[in-house]
One Martini backbone bead per residue (centre of mass of N, CA, C, O) as a GRO file, in nm:
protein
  412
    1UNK     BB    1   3.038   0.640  -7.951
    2UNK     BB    2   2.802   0.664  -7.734
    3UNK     BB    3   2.727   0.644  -7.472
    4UNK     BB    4   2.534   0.476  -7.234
    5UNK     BB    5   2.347   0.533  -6.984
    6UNK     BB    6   2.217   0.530  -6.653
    7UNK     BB    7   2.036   0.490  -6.368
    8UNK     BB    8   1.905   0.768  -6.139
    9UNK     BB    9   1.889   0.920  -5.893
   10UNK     BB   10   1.641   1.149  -5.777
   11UNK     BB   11   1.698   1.449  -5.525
   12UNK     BB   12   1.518   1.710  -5.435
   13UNK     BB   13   1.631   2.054  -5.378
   14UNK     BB   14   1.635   2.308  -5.260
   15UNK     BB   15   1.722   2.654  -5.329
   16UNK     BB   16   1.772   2.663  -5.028
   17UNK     BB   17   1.946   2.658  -4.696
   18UNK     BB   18   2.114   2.747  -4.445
   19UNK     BB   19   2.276   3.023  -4.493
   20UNK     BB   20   2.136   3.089  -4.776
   21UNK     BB   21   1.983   3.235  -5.028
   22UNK     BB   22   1.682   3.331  -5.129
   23UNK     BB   23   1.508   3.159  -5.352
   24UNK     BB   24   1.227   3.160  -5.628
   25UNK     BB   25   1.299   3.131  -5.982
   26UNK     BB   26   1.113   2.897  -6.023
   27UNK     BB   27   0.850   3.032  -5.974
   28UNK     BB   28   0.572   3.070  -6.170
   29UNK     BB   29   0.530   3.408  -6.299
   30UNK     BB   30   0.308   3.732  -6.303
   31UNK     BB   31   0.180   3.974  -6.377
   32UNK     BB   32  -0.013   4.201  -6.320
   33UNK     BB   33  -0.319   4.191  -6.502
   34UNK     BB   34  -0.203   3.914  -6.754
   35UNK     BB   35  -0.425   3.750  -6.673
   36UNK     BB   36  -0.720   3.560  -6.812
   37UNK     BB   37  -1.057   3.537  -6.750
   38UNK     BB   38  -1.246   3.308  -6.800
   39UNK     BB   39  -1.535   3.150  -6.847
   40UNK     BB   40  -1.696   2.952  -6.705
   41UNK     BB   41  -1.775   2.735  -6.918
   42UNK     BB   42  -1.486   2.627  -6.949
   43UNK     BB   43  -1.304   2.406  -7.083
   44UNK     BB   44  -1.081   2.268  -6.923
   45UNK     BB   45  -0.880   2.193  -7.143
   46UNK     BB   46  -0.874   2.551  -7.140
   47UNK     BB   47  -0.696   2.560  -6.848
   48UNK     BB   48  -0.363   2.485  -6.911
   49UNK     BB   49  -0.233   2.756  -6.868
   50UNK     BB   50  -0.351   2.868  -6.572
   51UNK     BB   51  -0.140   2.663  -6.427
   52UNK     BB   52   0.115   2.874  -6.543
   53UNK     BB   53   0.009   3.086  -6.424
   54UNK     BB   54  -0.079   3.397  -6.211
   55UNK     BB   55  -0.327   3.521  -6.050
   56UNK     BB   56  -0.365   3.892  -6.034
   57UNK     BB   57  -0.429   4.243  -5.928
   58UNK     BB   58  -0.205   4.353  -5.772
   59UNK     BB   59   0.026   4.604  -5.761
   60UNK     BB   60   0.259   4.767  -5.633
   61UNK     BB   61   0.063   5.018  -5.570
   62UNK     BB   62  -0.222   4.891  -5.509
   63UNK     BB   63  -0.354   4.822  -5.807
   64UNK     BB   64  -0.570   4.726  -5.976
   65UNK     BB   65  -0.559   4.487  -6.245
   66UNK     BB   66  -0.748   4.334  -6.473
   67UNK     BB   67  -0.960   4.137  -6.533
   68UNK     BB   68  -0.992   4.014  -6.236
   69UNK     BB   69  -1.089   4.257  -6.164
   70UNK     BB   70  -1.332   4.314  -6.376
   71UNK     BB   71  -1.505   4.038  -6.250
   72UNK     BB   72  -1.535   4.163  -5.959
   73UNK     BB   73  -1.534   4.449  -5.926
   74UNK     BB   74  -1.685   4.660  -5.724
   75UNK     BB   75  -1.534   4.677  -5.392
   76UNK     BB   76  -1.637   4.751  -5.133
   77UNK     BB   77  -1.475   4.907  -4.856
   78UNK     BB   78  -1.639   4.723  -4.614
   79UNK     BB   79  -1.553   4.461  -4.731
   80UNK     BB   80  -1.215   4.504  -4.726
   81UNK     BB   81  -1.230   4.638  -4.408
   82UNK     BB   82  -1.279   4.291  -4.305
   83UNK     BB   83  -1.073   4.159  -4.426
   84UNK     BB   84  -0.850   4.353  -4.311
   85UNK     BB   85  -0.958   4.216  -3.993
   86UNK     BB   86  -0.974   3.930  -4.038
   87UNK     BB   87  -0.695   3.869  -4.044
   88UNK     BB   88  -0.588   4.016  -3.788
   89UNK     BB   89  -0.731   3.849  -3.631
   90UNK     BB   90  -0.589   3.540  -3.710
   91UNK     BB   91  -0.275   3.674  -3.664
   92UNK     BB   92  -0.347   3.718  -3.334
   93UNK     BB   93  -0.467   3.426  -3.315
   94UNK     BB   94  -0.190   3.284  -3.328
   95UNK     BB   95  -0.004   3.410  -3.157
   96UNK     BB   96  -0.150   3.335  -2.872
   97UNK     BB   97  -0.131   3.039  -2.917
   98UNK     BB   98   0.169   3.006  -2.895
   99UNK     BB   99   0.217   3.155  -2.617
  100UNK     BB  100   0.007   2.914  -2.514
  101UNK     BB  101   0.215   2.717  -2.537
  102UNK     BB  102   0.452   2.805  -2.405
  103UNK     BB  103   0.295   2.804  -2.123
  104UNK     BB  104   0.121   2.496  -2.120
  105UNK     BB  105  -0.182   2.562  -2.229
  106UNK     BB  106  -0.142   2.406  -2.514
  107UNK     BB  107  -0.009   2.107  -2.723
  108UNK     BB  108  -0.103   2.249  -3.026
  109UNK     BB  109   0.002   2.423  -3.292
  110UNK     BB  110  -0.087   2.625  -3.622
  111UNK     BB  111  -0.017   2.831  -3.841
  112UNK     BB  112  -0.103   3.131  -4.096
  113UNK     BB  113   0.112   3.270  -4.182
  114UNK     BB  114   0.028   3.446  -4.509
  115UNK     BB  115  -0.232   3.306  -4.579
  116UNK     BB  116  -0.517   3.494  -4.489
  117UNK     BB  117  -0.617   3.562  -4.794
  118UNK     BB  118  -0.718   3.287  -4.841
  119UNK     BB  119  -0.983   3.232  -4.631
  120UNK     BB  120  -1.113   3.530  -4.607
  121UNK     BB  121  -1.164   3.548  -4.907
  122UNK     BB  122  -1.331   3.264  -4.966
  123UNK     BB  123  -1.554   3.307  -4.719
  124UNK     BB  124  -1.702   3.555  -4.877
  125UNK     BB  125  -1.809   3.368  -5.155
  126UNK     BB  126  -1.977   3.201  -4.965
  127UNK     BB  127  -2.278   3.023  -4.930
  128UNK     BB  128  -2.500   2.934  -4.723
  129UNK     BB  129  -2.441   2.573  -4.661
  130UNK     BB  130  -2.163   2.556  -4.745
  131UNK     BB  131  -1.858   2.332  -4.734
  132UNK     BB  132  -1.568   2.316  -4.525
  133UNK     BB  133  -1.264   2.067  -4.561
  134UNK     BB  134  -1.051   2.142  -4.311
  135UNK     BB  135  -0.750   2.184  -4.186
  136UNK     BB  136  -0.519   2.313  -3.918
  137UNK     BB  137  -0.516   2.608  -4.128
  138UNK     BB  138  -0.830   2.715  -4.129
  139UNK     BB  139  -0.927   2.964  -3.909
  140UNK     BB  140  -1.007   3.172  -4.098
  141UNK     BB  141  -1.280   3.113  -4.180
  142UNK     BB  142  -1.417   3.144  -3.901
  143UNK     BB  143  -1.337   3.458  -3.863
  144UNK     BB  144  -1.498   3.524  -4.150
  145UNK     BB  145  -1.774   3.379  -4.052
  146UNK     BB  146  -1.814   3.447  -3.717
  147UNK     BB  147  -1.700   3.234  -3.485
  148UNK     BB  148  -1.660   3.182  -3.172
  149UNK     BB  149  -1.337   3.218  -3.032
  150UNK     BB  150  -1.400   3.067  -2.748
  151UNK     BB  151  -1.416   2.789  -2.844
  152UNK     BB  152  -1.158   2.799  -3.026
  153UNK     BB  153  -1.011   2.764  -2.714
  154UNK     BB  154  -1.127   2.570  -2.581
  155UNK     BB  155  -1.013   2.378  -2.713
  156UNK     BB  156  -0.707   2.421  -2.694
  157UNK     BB  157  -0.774   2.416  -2.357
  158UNK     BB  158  -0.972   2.173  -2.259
  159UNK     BB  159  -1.250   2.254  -2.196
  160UNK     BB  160  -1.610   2.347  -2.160
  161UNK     BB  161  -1.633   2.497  -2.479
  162UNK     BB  162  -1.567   2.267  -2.642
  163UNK     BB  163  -1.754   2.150  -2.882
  164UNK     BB  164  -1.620   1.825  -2.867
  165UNK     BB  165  -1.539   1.733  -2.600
  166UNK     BB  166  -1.256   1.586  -2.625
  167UNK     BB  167  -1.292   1.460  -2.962
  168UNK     BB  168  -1.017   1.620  -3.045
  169UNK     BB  169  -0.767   1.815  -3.116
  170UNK     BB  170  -0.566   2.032  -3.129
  171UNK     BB  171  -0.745   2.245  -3.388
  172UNK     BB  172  -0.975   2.005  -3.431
  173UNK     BB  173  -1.270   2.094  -3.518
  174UNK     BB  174  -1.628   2.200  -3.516
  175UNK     BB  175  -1.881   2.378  -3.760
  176UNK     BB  176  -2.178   2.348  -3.917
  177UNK     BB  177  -2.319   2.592  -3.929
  178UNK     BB  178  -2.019   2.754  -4.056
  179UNK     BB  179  -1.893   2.522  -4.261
  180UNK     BB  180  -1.696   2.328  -4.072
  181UNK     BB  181  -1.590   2.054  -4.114
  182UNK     BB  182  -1.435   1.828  -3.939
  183UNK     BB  183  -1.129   1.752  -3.867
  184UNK     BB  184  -0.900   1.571  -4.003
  185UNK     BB  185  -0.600   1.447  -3.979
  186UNK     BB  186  -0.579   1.325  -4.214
  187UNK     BB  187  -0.408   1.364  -4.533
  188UNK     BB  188  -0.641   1.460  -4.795
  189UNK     BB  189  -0.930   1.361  -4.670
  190UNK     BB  190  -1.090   1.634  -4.755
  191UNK     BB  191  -1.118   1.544  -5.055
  192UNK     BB  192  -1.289   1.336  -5.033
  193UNK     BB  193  -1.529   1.437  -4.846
  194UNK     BB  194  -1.617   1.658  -5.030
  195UNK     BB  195  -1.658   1.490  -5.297
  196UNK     BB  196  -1.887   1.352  -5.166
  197UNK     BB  197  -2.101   1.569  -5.055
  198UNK     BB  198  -2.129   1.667  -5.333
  199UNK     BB  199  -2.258   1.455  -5.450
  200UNK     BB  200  -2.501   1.469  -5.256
  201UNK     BB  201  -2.600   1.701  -5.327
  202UNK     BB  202  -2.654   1.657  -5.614
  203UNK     BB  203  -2.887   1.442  -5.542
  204UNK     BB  204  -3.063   1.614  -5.338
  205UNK     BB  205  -3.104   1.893  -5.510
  206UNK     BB  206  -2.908   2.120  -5.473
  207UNK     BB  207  -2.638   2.449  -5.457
  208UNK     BB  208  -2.413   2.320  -5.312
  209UNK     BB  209  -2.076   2.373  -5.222
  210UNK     BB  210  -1.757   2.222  -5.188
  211UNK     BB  211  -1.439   2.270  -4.987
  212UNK     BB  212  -1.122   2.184  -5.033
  213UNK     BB  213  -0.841   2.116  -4.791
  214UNK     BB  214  -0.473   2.164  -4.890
  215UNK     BB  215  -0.163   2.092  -4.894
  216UNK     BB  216   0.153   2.009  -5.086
  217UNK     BB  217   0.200   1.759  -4.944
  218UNK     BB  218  -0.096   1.614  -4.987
  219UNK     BB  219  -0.038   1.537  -5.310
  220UNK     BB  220   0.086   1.242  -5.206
  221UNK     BB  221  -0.170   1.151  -5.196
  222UNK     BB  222  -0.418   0.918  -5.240
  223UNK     BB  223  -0.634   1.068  -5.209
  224UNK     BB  224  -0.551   1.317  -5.426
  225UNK     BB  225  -0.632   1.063  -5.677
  226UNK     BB  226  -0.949   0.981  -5.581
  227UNK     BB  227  -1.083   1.279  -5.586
  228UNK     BB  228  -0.989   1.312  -5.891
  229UNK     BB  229  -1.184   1.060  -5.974
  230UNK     BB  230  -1.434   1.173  -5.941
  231UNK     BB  231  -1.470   1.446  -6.021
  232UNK     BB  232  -1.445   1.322  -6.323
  233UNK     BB  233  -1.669   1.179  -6.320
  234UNK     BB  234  -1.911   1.332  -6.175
  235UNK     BB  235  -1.920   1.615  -6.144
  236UNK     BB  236  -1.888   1.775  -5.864
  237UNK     BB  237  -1.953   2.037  -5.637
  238UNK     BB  238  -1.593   2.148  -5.642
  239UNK     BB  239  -1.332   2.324  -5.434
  240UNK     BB  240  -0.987   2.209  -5.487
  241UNK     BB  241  -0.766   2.311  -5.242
  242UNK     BB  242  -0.433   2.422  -5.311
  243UNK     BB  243  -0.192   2.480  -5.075
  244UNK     BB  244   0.131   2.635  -5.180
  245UNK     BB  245   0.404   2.704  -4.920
  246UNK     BB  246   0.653   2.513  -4.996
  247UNK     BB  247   0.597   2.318  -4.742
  248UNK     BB  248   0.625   2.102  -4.515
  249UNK     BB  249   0.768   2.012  -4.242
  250UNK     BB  250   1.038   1.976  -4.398
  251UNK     BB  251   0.957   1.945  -4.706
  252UNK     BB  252   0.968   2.048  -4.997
  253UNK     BB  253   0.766   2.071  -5.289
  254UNK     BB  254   0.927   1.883  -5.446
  255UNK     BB  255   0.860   1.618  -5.321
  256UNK     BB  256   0.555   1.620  -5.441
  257UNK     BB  257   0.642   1.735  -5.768
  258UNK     BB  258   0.701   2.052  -5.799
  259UNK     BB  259   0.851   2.088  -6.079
  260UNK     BB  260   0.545   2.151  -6.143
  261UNK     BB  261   0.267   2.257  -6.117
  262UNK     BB  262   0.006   2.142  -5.938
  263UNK     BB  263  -0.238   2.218  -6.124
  264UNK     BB  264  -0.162   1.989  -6.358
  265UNK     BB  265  -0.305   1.748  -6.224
  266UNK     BB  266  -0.583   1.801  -6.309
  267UNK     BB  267  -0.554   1.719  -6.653
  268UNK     BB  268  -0.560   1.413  -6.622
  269UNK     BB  269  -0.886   1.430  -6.514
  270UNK     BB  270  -1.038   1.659  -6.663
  271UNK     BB  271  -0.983   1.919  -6.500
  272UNK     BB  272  -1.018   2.235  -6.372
  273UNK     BB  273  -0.714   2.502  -6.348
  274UNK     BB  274  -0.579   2.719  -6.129
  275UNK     BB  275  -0.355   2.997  -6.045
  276UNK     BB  276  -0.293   3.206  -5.760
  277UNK     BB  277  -0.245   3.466  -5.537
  278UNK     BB  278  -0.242   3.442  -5.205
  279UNK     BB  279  -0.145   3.754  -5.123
  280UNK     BB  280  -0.405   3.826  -5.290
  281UNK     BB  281  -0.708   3.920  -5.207
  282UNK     BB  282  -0.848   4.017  -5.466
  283UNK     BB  283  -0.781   3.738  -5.610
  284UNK     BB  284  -0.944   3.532  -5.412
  285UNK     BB  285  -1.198   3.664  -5.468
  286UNK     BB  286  -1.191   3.601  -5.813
  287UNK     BB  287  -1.126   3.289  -5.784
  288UNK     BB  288  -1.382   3.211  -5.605
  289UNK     BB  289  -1.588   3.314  -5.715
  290UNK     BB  290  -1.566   3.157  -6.019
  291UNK     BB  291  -1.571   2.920  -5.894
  292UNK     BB  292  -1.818   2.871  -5.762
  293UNK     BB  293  -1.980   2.958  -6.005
  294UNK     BB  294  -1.952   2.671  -6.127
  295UNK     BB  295  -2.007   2.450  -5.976
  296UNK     BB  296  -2.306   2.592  -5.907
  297UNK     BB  297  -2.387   2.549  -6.249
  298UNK     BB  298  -2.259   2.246  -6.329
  299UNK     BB  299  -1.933   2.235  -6.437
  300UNK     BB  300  -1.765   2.132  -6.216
  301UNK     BB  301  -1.475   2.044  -6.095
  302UNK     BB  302  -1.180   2.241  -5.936
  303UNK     BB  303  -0.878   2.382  -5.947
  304UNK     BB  304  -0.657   2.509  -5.691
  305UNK     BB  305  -0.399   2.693  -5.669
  306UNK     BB  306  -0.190   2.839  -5.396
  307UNK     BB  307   0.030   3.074  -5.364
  308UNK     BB  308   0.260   3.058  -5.107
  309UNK     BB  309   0.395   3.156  -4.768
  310UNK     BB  310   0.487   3.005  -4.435
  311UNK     BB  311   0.620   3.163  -4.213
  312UNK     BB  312   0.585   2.972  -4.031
  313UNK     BB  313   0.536   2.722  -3.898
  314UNK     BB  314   0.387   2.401  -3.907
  315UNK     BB  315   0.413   2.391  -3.572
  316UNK     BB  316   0.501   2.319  -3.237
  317UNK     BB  317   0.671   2.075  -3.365
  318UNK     BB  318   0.883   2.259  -3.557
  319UNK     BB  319   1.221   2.388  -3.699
  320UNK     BB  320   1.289   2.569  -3.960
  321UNK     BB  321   1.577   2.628  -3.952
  322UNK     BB  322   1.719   2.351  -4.015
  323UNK     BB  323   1.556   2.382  -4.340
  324UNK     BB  324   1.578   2.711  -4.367
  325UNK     BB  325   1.583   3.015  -4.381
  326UNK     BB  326   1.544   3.287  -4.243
  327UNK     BB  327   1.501   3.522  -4.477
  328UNK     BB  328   1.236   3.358  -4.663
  329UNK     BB  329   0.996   3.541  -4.596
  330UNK     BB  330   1.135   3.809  -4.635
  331UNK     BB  331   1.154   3.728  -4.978
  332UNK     BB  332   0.864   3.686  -5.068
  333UNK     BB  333   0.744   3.830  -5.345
  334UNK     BB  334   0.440   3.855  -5.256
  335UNK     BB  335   0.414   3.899  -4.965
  336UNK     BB  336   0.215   4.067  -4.736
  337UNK     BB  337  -0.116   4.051  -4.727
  338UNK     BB  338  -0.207   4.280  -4.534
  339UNK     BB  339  -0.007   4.494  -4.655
  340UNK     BB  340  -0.183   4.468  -4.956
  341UNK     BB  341  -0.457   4.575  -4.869
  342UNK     BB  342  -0.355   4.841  -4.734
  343UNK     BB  343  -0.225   4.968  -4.958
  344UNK     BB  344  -0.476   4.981  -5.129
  345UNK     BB  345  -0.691   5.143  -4.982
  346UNK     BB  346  -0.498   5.404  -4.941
  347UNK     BB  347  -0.510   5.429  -5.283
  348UNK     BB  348  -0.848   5.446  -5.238
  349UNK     BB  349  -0.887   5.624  -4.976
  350UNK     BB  350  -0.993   5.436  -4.703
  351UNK     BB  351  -0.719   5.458  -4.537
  352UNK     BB  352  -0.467   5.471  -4.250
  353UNK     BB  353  -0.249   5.425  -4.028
  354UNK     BB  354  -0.399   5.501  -3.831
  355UNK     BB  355  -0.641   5.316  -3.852
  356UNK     BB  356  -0.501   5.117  -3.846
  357UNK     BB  357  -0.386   5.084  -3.560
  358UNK     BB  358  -0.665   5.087  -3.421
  359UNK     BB  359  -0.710   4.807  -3.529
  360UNK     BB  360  -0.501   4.693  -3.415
  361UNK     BB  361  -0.588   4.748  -3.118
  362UNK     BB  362  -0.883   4.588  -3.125
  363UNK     BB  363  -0.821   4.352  -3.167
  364UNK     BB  364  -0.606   4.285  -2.955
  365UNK     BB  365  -0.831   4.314  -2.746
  366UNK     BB  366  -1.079   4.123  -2.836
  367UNK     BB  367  -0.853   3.842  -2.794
  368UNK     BB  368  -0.802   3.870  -2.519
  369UNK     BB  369  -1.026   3.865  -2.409
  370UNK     BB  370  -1.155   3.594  -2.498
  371UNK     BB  371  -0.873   3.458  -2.358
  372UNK     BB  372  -0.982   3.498  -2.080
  373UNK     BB  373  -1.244   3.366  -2.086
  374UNK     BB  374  -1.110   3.072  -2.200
  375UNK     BB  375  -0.924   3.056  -1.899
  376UNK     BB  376  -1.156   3.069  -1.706
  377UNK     BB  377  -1.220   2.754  -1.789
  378UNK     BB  378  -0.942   2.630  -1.855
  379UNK     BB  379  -0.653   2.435  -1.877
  380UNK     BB  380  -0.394   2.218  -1.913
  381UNK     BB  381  -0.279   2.378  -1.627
  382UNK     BB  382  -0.622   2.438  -1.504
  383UNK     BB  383  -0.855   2.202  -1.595
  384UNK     BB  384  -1.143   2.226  -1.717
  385UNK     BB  385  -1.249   1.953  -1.824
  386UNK     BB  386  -1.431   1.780  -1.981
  387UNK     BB  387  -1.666   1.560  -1.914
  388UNK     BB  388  -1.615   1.196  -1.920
  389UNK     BB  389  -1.882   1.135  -2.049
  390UNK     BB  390  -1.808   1.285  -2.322
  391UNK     BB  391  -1.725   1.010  -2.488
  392UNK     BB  392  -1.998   0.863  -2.551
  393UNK     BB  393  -2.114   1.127  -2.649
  394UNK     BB  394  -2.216   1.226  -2.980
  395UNK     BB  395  -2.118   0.929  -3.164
  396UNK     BB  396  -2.418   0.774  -3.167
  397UNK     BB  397  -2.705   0.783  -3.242
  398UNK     BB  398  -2.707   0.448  -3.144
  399UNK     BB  399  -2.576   0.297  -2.875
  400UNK     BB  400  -2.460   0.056  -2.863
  401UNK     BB  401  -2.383  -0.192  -2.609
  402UNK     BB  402  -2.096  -0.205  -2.546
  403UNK     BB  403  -2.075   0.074  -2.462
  404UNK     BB  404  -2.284   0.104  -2.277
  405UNK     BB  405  -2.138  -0.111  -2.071
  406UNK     BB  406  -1.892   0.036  -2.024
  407UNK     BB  407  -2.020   0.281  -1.908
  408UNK     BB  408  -2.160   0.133  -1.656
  409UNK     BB  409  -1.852   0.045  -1.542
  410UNK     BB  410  -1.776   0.362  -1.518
  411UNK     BB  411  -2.001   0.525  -1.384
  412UNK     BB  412  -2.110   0.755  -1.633
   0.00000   0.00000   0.00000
């Protein structure tokens, strides 16, 4: 007779620690245009293949190819090498701010490396009034909609540029204008948020969508299954974005539940999900399309899984060598987004090296340039902070009496 079991404890571990070889071979993959395209008012419950494929269209030498090519259509060139300029803007000025850090000018920053063509891609396909709901790493949004990357370097260091004048940390932002609600320092608030928005919008008869972002890690939150209760309830235009780069600040996804695709958890609530490769422009913006098209048509909210791999650190307050290969970035089979947008470019004679390389000193020109502006009006280690009565304003439409008497107490 077989005895019977006890129970034990499962504690998830990474499939590689520094020193030994990095593995991927958990991650569910797909060939490049392998995976197809469902129409949009597709019923959720039949997206639940879609969470365990993986949406492609580049493939290795560069070339469009399957269904979700042919959904997105023939996109101009100008409108590619817009997109692949708008990385190369990001990752440069994230390189910028790291080394702004390093010289003790500015507090804390999280870079984006890696990841750029999920925000570049994604913000593409918005249109004026939508709103995206983003945490600390979703700068390429701002640079692909072009907002004034001088105030957010003044954010950054603390001066008069500032738009939210010393009431966010850096690098939480605010940009209404461009779509960007204030960054919640609290992760998955971001989910709450945007669902609740949506709803608003759709109460108030307009056609606009939100836009939450979340990484993989922030799926461990009550947050992020109290935002798939409303979503699924209300049915309101949301494109729930979960960007899974493998990594949380120390603790792989796997600590999160990832021992299955995280876009898995959406079909308990009755929602639609697909998984995405996150470092294939031409797939964020085919399958930006199609989710915003369906939120905006009225077909309720969707999660979309982002595939991607964090390459750098998770902000300059951690060491990822402690806890991962040094490695394991350059071993991400899915590749740098922007070699494979450049590749592709190349590919359908639009691009060249030469181009290349002329594109990369321009940016990095333009980002000097305005960080020499921005550092002009003062850093964390050279003055130039926000006027002190900027805490008191800005804060209530109508000034409460005891706020009042403080201010008047401190003298400003």
């Amino acid at each position: 007779m077989t005895q019977p079991g006890r129970p034990r404890l499962r504690v998830p571990e990474p499939p590689a620690r520094p020193g030994q070889s990095p593995r991927f071979d958990h991650i569910p993959m797909s060939p490049a245009g392998a995976v197809g395209c469902p129409p949009i008012d597709v019923d959720p419950a039949d997206t639940k293949p879609f969470a365990y494929q993986l949406i492609r269209i580049l493939d290795d030498a560069g070339k469009a190819v399957g269904p979700w090519a042919d959904y997105l259509g023939n996109v101009d060139a100008d409108v590619l090498r817009r997109g692949l300029r708008d990385m190369m803007k990001t990752r440069f000025l994230d390189k910028r701010m790291l080394l702004a850090h390093r010289q003790g000018k500015t507090t804390n920053y999280a870079a984006s490396t890696g990841e750029e063509a999920i925000t570049c891609g994604f913000q593409r396909m918005l249109s004026p009034g939508d709103m995206n709901f983003p945490t600390y790493r979703q700068q390429g949004l701002l640079v692909a909609s072009g907002y004034p990357l001088e105030k957010f370097m003044g954010l950054q260091f603390g001066n008069d540029l500032d738009p939210v004048e010393g009431k966010n940390l850096p690098p939480m932002i605010s940009a209404r204008d461009y779509g960007y609600f204030t960054i919640s320092g609290n992760l998955a608030t971001q989910y709450v948020q945007s669902v609740g928005w949506a709803m608003a919008s759709a109460i108030s008869g307009d056609d606009k969508v939100a836009a939450g972002w979340i990484g993989d890690g922030a799926a461990a939150e009550g947050d992020f299954h109290s935002a798939l209760l409303y979503a699924s309830v209300y049915r309101p235009p949301a494109v729930l974005n979960l960007i899974n780069n493998q990594w949380a600040i120390s603790s792989f996804v796997g600590i999160a539940g990832g021992h299955v695709p995280l876009a898995c958890r959406a079909h308990g609530y009755g929602l639609a999900s697909i998984r995405v490769d996150g470092n294939d422009f031409l797939a964020v913006m085919a399958a930006a399309k199609w989710a915003i098209a369906r939120a905006r048509q009225g077909h309720g909210a969707i999660l979309i899984e982002w595939v991607t791999y964090r390459a750098a650190a998770h902000s300059t307050s951690d060491d990822p060598t402690v806890y991962r290969p040094k490695e394991e970035a350059a071993a991400w089979p899915l590749g740098d987004p922007i070699e494979r947008l450049k590749q592709h470019l190349v590919a359908i004679g639009e691009w060249s090296d030469e181009r290349h390389a002329q594109a990369q000193g321009e940016v990095e020109e333009e980002i000097l340039g305005l960080q020499k502006l921005a550092e002009s009006h003062g850093t964390m280690i050279g003055g130039g902070s926000a006027p002190l009565s900027a805490i008191f304003e800005k804060v209530y439409k109508d000034m409460p009496e005891h706020i009042r008497r403080q201010r008047q107490k401190a003298g400003i």
